[in-house]
C-alpha positions in Angstrom: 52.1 135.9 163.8 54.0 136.8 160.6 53.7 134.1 158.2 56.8 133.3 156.4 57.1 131.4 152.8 59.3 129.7 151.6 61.2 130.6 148.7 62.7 127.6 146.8 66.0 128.6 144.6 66.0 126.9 141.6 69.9 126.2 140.7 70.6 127.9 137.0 71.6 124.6 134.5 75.2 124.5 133.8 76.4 126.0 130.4 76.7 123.6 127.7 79.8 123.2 126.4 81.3 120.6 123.2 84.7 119.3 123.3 87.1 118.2 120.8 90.7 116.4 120.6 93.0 116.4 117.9 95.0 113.2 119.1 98.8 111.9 118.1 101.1 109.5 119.8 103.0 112.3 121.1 100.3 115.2 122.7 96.6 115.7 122.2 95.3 119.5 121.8 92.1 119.9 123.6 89.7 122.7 123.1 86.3 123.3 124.3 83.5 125.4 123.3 80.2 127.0 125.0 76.8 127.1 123.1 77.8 129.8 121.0 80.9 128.2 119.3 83.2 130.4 121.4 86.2 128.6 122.9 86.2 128.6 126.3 89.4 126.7 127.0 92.6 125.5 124.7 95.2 123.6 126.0 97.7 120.4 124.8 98.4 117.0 127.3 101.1 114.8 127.0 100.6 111.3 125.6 101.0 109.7 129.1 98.6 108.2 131.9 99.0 111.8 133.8 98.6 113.5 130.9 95.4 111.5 130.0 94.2 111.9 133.8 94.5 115.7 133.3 92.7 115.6 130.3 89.8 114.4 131.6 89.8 116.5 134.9 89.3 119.3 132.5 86.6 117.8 130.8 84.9 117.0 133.8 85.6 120.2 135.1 83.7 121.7 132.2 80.9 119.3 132.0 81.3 118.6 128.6 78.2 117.4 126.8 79.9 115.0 124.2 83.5 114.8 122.5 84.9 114.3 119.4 87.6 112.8 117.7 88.8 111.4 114.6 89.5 107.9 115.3 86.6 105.3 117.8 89.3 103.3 119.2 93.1 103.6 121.0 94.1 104.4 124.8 92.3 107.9 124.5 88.8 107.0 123.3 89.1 103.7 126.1 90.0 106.6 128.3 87.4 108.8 127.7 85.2 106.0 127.9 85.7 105.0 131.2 85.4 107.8 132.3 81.4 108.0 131.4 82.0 110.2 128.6 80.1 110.2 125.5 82.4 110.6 122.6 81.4 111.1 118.8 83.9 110.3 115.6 84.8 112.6 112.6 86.4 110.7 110.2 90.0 112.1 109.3 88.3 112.6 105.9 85.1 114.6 107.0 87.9 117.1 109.1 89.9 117.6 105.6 86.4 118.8 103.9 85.0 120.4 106.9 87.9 123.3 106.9 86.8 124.9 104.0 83.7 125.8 105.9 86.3 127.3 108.8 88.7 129.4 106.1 90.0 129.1 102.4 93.8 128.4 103.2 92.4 124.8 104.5 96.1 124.2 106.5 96.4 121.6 109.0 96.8 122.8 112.3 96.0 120.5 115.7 94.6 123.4 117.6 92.4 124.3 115.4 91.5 120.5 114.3 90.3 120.6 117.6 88.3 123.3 117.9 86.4 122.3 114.6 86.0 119.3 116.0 84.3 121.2 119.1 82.6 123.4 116.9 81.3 120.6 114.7 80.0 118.5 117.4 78.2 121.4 118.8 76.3 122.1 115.3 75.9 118.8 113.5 75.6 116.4 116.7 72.0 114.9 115.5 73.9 113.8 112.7 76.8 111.9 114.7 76.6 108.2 117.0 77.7 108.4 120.0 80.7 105.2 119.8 79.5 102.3 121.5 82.1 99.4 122.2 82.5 95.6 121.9 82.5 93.4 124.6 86.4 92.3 126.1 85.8 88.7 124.3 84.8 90.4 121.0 87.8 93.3 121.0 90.4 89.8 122.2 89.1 87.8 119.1 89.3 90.9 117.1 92.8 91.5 118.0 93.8 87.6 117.0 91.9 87.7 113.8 93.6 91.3 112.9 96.9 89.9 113.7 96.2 86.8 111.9 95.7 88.6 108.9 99.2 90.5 109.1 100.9 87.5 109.4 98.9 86.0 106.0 100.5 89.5 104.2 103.7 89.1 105.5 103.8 85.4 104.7 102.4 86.5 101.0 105.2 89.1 100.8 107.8 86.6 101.9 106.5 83.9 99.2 106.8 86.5 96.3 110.5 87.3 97.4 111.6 83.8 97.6 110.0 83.2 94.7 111.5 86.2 93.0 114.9 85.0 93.8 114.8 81.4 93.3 114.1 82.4 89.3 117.5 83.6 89.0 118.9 81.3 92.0 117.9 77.8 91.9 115.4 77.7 88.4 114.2 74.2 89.2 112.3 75.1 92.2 109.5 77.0 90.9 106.9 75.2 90.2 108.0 72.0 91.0 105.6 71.9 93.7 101.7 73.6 93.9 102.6 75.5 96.8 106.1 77.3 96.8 105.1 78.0 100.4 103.7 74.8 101.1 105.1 72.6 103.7 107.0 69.9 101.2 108.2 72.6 99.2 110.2 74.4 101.9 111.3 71.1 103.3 112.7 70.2 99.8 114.1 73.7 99.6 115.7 73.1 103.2 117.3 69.6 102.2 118.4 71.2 98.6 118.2 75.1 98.5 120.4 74.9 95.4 120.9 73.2 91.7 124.3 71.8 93.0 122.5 70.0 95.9 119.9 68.9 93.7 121.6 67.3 91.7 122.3 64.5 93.9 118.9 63.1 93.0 117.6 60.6 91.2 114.3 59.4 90.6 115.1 56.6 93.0 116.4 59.0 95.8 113.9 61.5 95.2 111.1 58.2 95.8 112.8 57.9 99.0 112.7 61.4 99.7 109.3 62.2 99.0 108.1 59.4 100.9 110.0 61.0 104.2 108.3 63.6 103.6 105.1 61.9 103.4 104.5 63.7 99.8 100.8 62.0 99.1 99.8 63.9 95.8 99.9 62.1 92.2 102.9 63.1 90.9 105.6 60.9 90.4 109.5 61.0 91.1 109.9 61.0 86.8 108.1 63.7 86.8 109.8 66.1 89.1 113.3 64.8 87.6 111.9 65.6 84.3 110.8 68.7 85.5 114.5 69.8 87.2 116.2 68.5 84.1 114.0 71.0 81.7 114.5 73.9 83.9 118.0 76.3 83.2 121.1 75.4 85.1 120.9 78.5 87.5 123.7 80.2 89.6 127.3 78.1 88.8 129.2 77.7 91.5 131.1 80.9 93.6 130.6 83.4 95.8 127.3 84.5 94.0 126.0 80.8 94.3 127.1 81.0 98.3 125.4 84.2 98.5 122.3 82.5 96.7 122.0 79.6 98.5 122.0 81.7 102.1 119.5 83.7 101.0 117.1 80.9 99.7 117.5 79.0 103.7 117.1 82.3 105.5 113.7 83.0 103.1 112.9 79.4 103.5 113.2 79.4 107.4 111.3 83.5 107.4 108.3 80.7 105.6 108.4 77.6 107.6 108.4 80.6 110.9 105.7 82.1 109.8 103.5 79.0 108.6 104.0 78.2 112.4 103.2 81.4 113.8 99.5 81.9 111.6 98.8 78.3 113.2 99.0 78.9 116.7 97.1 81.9 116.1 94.7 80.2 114.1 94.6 78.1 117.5 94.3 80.8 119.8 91.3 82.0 117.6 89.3 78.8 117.2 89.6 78.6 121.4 88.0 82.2 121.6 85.4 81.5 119.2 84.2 79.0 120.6 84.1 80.9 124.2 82.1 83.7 122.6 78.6 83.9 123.5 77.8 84.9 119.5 79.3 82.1 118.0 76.7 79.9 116.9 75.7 83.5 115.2 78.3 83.3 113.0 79.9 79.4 112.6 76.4 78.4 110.9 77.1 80.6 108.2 77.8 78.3 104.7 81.0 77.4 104.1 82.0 80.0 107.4 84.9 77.8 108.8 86.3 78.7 111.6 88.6 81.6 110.7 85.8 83.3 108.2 83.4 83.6 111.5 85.6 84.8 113.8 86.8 87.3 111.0 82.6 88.6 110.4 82.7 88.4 114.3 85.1 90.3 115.0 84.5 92.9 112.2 80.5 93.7 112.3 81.2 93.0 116.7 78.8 92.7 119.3 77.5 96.0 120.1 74.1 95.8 118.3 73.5 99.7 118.8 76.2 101.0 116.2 73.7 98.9 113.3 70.2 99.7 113.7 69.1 98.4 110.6 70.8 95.9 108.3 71.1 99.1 105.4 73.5 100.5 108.3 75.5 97.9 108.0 75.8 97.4 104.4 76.6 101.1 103.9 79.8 100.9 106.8 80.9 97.5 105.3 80.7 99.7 101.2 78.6 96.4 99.9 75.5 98.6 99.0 76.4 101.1 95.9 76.6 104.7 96.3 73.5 107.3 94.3 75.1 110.4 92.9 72.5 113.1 91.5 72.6 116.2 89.9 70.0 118.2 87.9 69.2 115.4 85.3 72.2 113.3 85.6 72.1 110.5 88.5 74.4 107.3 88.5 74.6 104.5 91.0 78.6 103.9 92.2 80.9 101.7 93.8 80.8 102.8 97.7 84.3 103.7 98.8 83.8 105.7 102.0 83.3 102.3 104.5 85.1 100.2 107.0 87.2 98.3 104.7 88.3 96.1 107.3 84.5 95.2 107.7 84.2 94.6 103.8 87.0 92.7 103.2 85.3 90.2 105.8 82.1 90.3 104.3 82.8 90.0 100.6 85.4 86.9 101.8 83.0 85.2 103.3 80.2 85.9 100.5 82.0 84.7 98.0 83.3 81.5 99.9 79.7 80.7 100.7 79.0 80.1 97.1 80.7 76.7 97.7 78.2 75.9 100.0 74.8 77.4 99.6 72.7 76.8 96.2 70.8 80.7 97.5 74.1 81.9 97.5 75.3 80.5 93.9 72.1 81.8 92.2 72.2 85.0 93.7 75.4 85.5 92.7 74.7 83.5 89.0 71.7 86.3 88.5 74.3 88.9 89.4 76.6 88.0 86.3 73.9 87.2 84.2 72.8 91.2 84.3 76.6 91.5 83.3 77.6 92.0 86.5 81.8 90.9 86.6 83.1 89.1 89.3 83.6 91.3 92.0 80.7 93.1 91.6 78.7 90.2 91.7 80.3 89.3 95.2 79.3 92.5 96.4 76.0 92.0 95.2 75.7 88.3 97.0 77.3 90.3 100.3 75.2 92.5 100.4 72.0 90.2 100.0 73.9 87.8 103.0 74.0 90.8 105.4 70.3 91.1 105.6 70.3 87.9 106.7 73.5 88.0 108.6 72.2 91.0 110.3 68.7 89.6 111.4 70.3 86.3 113.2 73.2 88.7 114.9 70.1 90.8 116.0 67.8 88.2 117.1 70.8 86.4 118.4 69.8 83.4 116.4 71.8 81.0 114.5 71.4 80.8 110.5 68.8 78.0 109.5 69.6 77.1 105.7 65.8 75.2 106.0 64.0 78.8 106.9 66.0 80.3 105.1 65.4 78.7 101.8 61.7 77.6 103.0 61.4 81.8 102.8 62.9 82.8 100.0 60.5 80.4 98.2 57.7 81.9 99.7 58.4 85.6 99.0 59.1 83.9 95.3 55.4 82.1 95.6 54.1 85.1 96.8 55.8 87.5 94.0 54.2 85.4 91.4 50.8 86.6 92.7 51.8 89.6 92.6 51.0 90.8 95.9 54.4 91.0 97.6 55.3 93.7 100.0 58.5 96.2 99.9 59.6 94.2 102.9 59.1 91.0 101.0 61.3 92.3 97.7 63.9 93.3 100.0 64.4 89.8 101.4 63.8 88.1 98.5 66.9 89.4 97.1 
């Protein structure tokens, strides 16, 4: 009897292929490429859920390795995402540099952004992260904290207007209280938005007033009098002086708005914080507050894969300085390629936390002492904080000021001996 064996068909692996997207708010040109850089497919989708469904049918459809795209966040990446894809960024920056390497005109052009993207991806990927994301709770505090902060420049911006005008309109106000934006001075400003109001007061009155208004610092009726007599009459009365005083209670009430609005988010951030499973990371941090933790929270996030080591994190949040070499000459520079978001939050809180750690202050006194200036010194201190920040967000582990200092004291016992380690030096600092 013949014998018959069996053949088993091994199934050939599917090409790989590299995708990239050139995104707007409008359309998104897709291209992707096979393993020799040659694009196998161009196309453009709407901005739209179909257009988003179609986009990834054709990646699917081509089995696409990995993606990239300029920007790790937005309805696209969440998209993609979802979807199981793995998707790699390229800053906008990198793309400007990177199309010198493509051709010397250098124009901007979405379809072939996105084949460089492709093309890039397929070439340099060891040298790209895959974008990892935050937990919902960490991208909802993230959203109140970044919103929060739009609100503090628009309330900035509105201060410097009013202020602006009330030199020219009503003299007398400015600087008759600390805080032109404060919560007396706008009620003052809403009771007497002009000179000719004003000067209905007298010190008697103005006792009585200030005393509504529950005023509780140590400055006296006489003074503030003394204070609106010195300053220059202002607007006299007419339509300019109308005009003036509208503007002044429509400025006034923009203040007092948003005052109210940065507290109820303030609200709304505090009840989040204190939901999320990493806050006891963060609300032992010195002199952290509430708003301070939720801002390094939100910032540095929760996905401990995009910082393997705390250097990671220094260089994304631009706290550790930049080396630039060449032949003989090599200087040491201020690191402006970084998530400025990140540190803005970082160097906030480091130099806040002078006010309540003595490691902090003397890190930060030793800093100006080598003739560091201010903000240089801040950076310094931040970047010293985030190896410590770093360690309790990775061991999820609230900060101990006790083993903290009881630490740094022993790397310093130990440096006397001289027998400290590189590890040791690095956390000594």
């Amino acid at each position: 009897m013949d014998q018959q064996q069996d053949q088993t068909t091994t199934e050939p692996a599917p090409p790989l292929r590299w995708a990239g997207i050139d995104w707007s708010w409008s359309e998104h040109a897709i291209c992707v490429v096979d393993e020799e850089g040659v694009a196998v497919e161009r196309t453009t989708v709407e901005h739209s859920g179909a257009g988003l469904t179609r986009m990834i049918t054709l990646l699917d459809r081509h089995r696409v390795a990995g993606i990239a795209i300029e920007r790790g966040d937005g309805p696209v990446v969440q998209a993609l995402l979802e979807a199981g894809l793995t998707v790699f960024v390229v800053a906008s920056r990198q793309v400007t540099a990177l199309r010198s390497r493509y051709g010397t005109a250098g124009n901007k052009d979405d379809r072939f952004d996105a084949y460089l993207l492709a093309d890039v991806l397929r070439t340099d990927r060891r040298r790209l992260t895959p974008v990892t994301t935050d937990s919902p709770a960490t991208e909802g505090l993230r959203m109140l904290v970044r919103a929060r902060r739009d609100l503090v420049a628009a309330r900035v911006a509105a201060h410097n207007q009013l202020h602006n005008h009330l030199k020219t309109a009503f003299p007398g106000a400015v600087g008759l209280f600390s805080q032109l934006d404060g919560k007396t001075s706008l009620a003052f400003l809403t009771r007497f938005p002009t000179p000719q109001k004003a000067r209905w007061l007298s010190e008697k009155r103005l006792a009585a007033w200030l005393q509504a208004a529950h005023y509780s610092n140590k400055r006296t009726p006489a003074q503030f009098m003394a204070h609106l007599r010195r300053a220059p009459a202002g607007l006299p009365d007419g339509p300019a002086a109308d005009a003036a005083a509208a503007v002044t209670a429509e400025l006034v009430a923009l203040l007092t708005n948003l005052r109210e609005r940065i507290t109820a988010l303030e609200n709304h951030i505090a009840i989040a914080l204190a939901a999320h499973v990493d806050a006891a990371v963060f609300t032992g941090l010195p002199h952290a507050g509430t708003v301070r933790a939720a801002t390094l929270l939100a910032e540095i996030g929760d996905a401990r894969g995009r910082y393997p080591t705390d250097d990671a994190l220094a260089a994304a949040a631009g706290v550790s300085p930049s080396t630039r070499a060449s032949g003989r000459s090599r200087s040491v520079v201020f690191r402006r390629g970084c998530n400025r978001r990140l540190r803005q939050a970082l160097v906030d809180f480091a130099d806040g936390s002078r006010a309540g750690s003595p490691w902090a202050q003397a890190v930060y006194a030793k800093a100006r002492a080598r003739g560091a200036g201010h903000a240089h010194a801040v950076r310094v201190l931040a970047r010293a904080w985030v190896r410590v920040i770093w360690r309790c967000w990775t061991d999820h582990t609230p900060y101990d000021p006790a083993r903290h200092l009881a630490l740094v004291r022993t790397i310093h016992s130990i440096t006397d001996t001289g027998e400290i380690t590189d590890t040791g030096r690095r956390m000594a600092s």
